[in-house]
C-alpha positions in Angstrom: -13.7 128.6 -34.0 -15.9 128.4 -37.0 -14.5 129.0 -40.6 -16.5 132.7 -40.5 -14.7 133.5 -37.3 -11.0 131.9 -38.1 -10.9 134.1 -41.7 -11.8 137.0 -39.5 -9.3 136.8 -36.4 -5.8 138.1 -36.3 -3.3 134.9 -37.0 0.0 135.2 -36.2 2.9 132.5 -36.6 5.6 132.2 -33.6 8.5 130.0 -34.3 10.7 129.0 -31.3 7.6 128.9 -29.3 8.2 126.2 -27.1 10.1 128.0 -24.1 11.5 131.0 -23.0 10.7 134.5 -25.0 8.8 132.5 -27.7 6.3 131.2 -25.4 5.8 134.2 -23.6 5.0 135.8 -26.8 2.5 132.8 -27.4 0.8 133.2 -24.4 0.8 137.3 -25.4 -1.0 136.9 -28.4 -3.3 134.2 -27.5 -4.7 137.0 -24.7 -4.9 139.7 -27.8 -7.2 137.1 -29.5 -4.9 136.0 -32.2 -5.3 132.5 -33.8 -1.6 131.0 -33.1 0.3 128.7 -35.5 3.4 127.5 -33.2 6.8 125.9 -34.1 9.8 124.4 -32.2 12.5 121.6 -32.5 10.9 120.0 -29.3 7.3 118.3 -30.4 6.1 117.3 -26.5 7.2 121.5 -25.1 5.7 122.6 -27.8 2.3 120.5 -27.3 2.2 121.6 -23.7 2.1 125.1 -24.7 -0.5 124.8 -26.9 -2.2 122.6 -24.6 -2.2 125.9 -22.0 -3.5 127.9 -25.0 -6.4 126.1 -25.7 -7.8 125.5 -22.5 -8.3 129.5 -22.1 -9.9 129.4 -25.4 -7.6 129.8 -28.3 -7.1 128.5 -31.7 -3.5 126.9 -31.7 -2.3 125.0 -34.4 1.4 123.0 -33.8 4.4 122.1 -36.2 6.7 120.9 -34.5 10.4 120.7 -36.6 13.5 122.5 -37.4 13.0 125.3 -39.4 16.3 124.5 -41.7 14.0 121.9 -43.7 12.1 122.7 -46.2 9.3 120.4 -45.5 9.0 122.0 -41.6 8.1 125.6 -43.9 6.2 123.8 -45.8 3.2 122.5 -43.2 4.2 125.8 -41.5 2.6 127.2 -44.7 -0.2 124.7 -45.0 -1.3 125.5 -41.4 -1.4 129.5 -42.6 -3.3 128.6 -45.6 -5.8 127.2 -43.2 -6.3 131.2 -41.6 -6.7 132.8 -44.7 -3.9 135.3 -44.7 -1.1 136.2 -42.3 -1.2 139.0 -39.6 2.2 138.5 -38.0 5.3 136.0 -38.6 7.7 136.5 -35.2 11.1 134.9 -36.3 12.4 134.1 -33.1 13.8 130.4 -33.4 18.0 130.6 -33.4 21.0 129.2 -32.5 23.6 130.7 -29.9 25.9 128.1 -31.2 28.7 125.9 -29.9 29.1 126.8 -25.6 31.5 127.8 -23.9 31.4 130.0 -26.9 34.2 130.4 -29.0 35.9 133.0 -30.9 35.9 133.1 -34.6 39.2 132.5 -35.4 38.4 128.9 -33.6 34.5 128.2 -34.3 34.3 125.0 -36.5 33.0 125.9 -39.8 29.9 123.3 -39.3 29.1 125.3 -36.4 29.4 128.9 -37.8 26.9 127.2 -40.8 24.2 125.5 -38.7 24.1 129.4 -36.8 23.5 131.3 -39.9 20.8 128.4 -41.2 19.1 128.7 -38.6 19.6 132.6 -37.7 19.5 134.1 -41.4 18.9 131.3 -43.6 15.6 129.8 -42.0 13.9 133.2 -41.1 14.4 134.9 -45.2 13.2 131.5 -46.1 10.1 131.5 -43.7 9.1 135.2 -44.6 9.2 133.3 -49.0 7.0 130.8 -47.5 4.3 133.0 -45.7 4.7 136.0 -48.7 1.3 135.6 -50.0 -0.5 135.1 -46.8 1.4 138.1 -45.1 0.1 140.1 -48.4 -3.5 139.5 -47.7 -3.4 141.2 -44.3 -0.8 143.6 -45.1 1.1 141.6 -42.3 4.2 142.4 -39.9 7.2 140.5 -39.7 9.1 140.4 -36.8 12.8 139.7 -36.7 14.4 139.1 -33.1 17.8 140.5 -32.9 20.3 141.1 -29.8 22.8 143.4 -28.7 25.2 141.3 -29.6 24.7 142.2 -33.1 26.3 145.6 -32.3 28.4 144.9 -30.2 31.6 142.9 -31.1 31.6 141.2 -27.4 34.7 138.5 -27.3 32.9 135.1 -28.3 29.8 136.3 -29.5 30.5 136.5 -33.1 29.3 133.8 -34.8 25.7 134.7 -32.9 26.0 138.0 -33.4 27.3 138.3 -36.7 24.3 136.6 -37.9 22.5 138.7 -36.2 23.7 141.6 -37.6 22.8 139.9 -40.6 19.6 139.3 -39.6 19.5 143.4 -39.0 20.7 144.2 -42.6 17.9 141.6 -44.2 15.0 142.8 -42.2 15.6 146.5 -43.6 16.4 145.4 -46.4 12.6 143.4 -46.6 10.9 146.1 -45.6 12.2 148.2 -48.8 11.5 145.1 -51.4 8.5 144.3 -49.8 6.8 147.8 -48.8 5.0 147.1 -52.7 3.5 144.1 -51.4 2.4 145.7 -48.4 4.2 143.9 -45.9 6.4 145.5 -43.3 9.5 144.3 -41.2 10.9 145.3 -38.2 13.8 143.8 -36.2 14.0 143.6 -32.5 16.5 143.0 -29.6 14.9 142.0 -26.6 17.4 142.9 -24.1 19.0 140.6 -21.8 16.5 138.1 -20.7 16.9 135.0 -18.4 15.2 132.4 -21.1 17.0 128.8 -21.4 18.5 129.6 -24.8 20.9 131.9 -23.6 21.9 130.3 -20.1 24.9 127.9 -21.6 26.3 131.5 -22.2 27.0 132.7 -18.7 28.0 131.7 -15.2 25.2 131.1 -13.1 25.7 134.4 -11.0 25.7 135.9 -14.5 22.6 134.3 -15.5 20.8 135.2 -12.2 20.6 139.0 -12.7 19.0 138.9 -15.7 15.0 139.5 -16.0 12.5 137.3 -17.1 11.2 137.5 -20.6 7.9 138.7 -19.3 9.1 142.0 -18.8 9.1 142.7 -22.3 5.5 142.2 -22.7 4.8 146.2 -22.6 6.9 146.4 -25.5 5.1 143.9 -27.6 1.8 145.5 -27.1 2.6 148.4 -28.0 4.2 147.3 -30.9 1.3 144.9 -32.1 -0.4 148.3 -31.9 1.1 150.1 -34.3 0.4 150.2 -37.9 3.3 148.0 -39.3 3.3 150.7 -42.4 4.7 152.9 -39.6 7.1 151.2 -38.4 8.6 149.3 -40.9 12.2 149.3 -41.5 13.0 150.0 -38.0 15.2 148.3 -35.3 13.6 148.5 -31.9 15.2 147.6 -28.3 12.5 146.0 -26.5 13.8 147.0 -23.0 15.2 150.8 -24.0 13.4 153.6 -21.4 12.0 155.0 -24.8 10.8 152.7 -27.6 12.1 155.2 -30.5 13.3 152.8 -33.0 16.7 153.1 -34.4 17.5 153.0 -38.3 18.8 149.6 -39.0 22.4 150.2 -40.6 
């Protein structure tokens, strides 16, 4: 891609991109023609994805690294300066936390930390990082959510009271940064057999759930929106009807 052609395409940033719903998504926007920076804790995963990428053509640039550190942001940054602005930011890196889970009155504290760095903290820190760039293309951010944000299930709550958290920053975003012309939704994908959640459940449990490919109707639609009209919104990827809910 020549430097004409990169400052021209769609770029989009995926963290968590090295299995599961993130590389789906990968694999998503590399077919709508965006220009891919990728991130994930495992280096080699990650490579093989992008490796898949670019033989069918696309720009894919790796870093590899956990999103906690500074420095990880940083070259995630770097890479984005490289595109000349920022079309989309998909926060979907995270933590389920400690398995078999454990309720909150037992979690270790380190635990309940390390979830919210890398659930709340890492993703507010990401969209600082990426501000400018996401200003020059009037960018989206997306913020991936779950039902257990909402739902108070028995030994979620360390995952999903950061992810409620999660839900209460990305409206909150949209509202501080609607000035700057950059829009953020949040998004629970439904239940989804990826290998993140599979410490989670039995393996009958795990069994019934779809793959993370059956989301992808959802996602183009969504890249398809204006993000100005759809900002501030909370959207369930696999709801019969993709009216979005308010965030609370």
């Amino acid at each position: 891609m020549t430097p004409a052609s990169r400052a021209t395409a769609r770029a989009a940033v995926v963290t968590g991109a090295s299995r599961g719903l993130g590389a789906v998504l990968a694999r998503l926007l590399a077919g709508e023609g965006f220009s891919l920076v990728l991130n994930a804790r495992d280096a080699a995963r990650l490579e093989r994805v992008a490796g898949e990428l670019r033989a069918r053509g696309s720009q894919v640039t790796v870093v590899p690294g956990d999103l906690t550190e500074s420095r990880v942001r940083e070259r995630i940054a770097t890479a984005v300066d490289a595109e000349s602005g920022l079309d989309l930011l998909v926060n979907n890196a995270a933590s389920l936390g400690p398995t078999p889970l454990p309720t909150l009155d037992a979690v270790g504290l380190a635990d309940l930390e390390r979830v919210y760095r890398v659930n709340v903290v890492a993703p507010i820190a990401l969209v600082q990082a990426l501000l400018p760039a996401l200003s020059a293309r009037r960018g989206l951010v997306i913020n991936l959510s779950s039902d257990a944000a909402i739902g108070g299930y028995p030994g979620w709550g360390n995952y999903g009271a950061s992810k409620a958290a999660l839900d209460l920053a990305s409206v909150t975003m949209a509202h501080e940064l609607a000035s700057r012309g950059v829009s953020v939704v949040a998004v629970d994908p439904g239940d989804l057999k990826t290998p993140g959640a599979e410490p989670a459940f039995s393996p009958e449990e795990f069994a019934t759930r779809p793959p993370p490919e059956v989301t992808g109707p959802f996602w183009l639609w969504l890249i398809g929106q204006p993000p100005s009209a759809v900002t501030g919104r909370r959207f369930r990827a696999q709801a019969d009807h993709w009216g979005a809910e308010n965030v609370p």
